[in-house]
C-alpha positions as CSV (number, residue, x, y, z in Angstrom):
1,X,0.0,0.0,0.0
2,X,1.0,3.6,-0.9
3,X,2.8,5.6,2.2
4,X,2.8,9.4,3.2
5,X,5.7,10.8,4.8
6,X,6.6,13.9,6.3
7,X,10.2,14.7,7.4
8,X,12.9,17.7,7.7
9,X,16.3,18.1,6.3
10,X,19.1,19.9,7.1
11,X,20.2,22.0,4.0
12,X,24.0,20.2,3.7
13,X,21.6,17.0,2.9
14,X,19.9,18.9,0.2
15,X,22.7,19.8,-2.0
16,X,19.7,20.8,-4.6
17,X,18.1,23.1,-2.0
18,X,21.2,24.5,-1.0
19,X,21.9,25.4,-4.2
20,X,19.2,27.1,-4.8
21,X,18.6,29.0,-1.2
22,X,22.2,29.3,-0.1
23,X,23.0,33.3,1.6
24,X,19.7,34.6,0.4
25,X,16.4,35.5,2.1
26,X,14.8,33.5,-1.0
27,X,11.8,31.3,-0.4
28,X,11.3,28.2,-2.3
29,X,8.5,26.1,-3.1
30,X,8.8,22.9,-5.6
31,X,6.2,21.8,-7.6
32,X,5.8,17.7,-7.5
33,X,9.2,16.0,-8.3
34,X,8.8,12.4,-10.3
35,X,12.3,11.4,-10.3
36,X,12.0,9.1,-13.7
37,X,15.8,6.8,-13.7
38,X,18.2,9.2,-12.9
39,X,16.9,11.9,-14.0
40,X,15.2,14.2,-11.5
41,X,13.8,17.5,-13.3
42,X,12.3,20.3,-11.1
43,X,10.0,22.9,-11.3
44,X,9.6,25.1,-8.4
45,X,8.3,28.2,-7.3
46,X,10.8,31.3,-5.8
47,X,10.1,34.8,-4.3
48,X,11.0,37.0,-1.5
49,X,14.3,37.9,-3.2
50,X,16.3,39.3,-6.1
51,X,15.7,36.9,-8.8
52,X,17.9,38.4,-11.4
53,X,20.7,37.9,-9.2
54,X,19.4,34.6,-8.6
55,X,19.4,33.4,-11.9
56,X,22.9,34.4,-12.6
57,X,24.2,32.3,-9.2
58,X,22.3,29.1,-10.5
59,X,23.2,29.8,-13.6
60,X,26.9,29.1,-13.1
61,X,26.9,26.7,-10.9
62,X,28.7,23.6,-12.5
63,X,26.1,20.7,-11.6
64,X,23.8,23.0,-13.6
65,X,22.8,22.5,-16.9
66,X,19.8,24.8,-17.8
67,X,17.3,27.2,-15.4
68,X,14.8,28.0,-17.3
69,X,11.9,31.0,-16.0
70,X,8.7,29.8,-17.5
71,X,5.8,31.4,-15.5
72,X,5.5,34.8,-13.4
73,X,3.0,35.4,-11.1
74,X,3.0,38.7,-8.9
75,X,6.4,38.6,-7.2
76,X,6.5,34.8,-7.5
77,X,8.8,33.5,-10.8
78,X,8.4,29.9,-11.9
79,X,11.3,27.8,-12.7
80,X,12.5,24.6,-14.5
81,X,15.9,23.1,-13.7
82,X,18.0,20.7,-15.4
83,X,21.0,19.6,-13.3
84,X,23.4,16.7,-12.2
85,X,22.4,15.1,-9.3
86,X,25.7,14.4,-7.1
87,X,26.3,10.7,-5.9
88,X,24.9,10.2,-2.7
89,X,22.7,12.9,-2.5
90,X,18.9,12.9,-1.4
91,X,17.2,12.1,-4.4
92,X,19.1,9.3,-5.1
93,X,17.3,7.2,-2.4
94,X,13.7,8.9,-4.1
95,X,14.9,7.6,-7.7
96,X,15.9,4.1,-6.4
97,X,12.9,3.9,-4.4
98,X,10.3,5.1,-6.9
99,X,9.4,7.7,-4.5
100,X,7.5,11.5,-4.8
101,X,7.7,14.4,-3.6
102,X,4.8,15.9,-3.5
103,X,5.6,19.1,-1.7
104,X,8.4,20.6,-0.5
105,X,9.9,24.2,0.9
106,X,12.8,25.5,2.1
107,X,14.1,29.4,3.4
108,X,17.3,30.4,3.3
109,X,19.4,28.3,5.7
110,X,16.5,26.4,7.6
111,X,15.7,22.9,7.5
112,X,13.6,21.9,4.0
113,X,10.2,20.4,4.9
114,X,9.2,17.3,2.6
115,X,6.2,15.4,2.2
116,X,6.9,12.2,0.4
117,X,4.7,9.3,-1.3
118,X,6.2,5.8,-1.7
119,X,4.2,3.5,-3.4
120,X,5.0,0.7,-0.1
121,X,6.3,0.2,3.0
122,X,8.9,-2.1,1.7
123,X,9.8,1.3,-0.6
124,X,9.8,3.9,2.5
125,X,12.2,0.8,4.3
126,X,14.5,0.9,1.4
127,X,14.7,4.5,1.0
128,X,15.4,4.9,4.8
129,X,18.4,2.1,4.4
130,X,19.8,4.3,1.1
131,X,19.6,7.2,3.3
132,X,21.8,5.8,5.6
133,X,23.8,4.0,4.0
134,X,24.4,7.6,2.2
135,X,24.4,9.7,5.8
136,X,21.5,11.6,5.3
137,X,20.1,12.6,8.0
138,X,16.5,13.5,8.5
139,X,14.0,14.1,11.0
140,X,10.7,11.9,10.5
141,X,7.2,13.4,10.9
142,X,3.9,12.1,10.2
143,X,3.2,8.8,8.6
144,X,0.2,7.2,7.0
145,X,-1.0,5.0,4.2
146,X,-3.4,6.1,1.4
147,X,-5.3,3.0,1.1
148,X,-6.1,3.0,5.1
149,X,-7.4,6.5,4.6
150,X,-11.6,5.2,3.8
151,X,-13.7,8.4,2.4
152,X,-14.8,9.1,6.0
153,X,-11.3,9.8,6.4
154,X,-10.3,12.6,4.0
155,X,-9.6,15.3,5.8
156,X,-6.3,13.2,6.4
157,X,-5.6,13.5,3.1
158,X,-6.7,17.0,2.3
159,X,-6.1,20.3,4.3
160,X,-8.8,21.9,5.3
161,X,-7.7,25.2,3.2
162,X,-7.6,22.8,0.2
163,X,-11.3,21.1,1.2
164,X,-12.4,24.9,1.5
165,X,-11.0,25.8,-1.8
166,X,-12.6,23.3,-3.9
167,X,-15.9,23.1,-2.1
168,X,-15.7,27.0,-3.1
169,X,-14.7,26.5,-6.5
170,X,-17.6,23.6,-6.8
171,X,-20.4,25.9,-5.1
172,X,-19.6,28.9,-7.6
173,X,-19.5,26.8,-10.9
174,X,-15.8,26.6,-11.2
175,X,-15.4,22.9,-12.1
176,X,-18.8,23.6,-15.0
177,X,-18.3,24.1,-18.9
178,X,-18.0,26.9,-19.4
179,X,-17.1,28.3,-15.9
180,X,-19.4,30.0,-13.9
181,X,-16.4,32.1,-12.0
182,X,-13.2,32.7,-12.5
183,X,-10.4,32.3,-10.7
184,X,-9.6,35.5,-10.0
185,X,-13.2,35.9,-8.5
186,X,-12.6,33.1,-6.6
187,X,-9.2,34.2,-5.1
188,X,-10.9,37.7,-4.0
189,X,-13.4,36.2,-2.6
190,X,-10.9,33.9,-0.1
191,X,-8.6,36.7,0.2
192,X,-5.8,34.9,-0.8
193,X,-3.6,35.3,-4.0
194,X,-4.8,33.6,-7.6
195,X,-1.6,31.5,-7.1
196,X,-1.7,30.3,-3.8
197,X,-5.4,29.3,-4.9
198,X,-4.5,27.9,-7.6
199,X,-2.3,26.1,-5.5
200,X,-5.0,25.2,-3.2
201,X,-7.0,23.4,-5.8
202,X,-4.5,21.2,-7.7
203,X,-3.0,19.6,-4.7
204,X,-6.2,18.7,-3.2
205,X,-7.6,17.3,-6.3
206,X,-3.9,15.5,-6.5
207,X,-3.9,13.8,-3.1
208,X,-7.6,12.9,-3.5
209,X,-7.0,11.1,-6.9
210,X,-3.9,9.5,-5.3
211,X,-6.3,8.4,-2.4
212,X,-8.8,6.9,-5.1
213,X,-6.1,5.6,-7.8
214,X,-3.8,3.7,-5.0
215,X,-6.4,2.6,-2.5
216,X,-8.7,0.9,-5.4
217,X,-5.1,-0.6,-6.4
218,X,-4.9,-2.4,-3.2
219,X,-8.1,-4.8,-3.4
């Protein structure tokens, strides 16, 4: 059956999110990582900071091979990275374990925050031994498993800013053809940015299809 994680991890385990965060104020936010073989291609959200200077730092670093700005939003810039990932790192144990990140965050020189699906137990196991064997350390959070999570049961899968935001969204004629409201309507009307409700939205509908694909998977 399909496992949730949550854990931290100290930036020198992250070589990708200390790349990216290292002596700036910047905030970063990834978008869902698939690593596919070895090949781990990010996008990711990043604010709070001077992006041009940002850019030019990434740019040069040597494990990098392309950043690519593909999406603005307010003071938010959307990016896609191609890049070498060093032996040993982090995502080696997500590539050899089939595992997904389906959100992440890090600030400056803080811990990153991960929430990680494996698609078993015997996966999570495997990725904890790689870890080690690679001395990455990490702090473990929460833990639960999709499949054990019955309908009753999803507000464990869904926050309830994400259950608000698509209830909204349904109420108002969002999810219709042809909408009944935009987004931007929508947004005003929670007070919150069009991104981060656009945000909202996707990941909830995300983890409830991962609820539905990987529980029904299971009997």
């Amino acid at each position: 059956m399909a496992v949730i994680v949550e854990l931290s991890l100290p930036p020198e385990s992250f070589p990708l999110g200390t790349m990216l965060t290292a002596g700036t104020d910047l905030h970063i936010e990834f978008e869902r990582i698939v690593p596919v073989g070895a090949d781990v291609v990010p996008i990711f959200w990043a604010w709070d900071g001077d992006l041009d200077a940002f850019e030019e730092r990434v740019g040069d670093d040597t494990n990098v091979q392309q950043l690519v700005a593909i999406d603005q939003v307010e003071d938010r810039r959307l990016y896609l990275l191609n890049w070498d990932i060093p032996a040993g790192a982090f995502l080696e144990g997500l590539t050899t374990t089939e595992g997904i990140i389906r959100n992440a965050h890090g600030y400056g020189d803080e811990d990153w925050e991960f929430e990680l699906l494996f698609p078993s137990q015997d996966q999570l196991t495997k990725f904890h031994n790689v870890s080690r064997e690679n001395e990455i350390e990490y702090t473990l959070g929460k833990m639960h498993s999709l499949s054990e999570a019955g309908a009753s049961e999803l507000a464990n899968i869904v926050t309830d800013k994400q259950r608000e935001a698509i209830v909204l969204a349904f109420q108002r004629g969002y999810f219709m053809t042809p909408r009944k409201v935009t987004l931007s309507e929508l947004a005003t009307e929670l007070d919150i940015t069009q991104q981060s409700l656009s945000n909202r939205i996707r990941n909830g509908i995300e983890a409830i299809v991962e609820h539905m694909l990987f529980g029904a998977s299971e009997h």
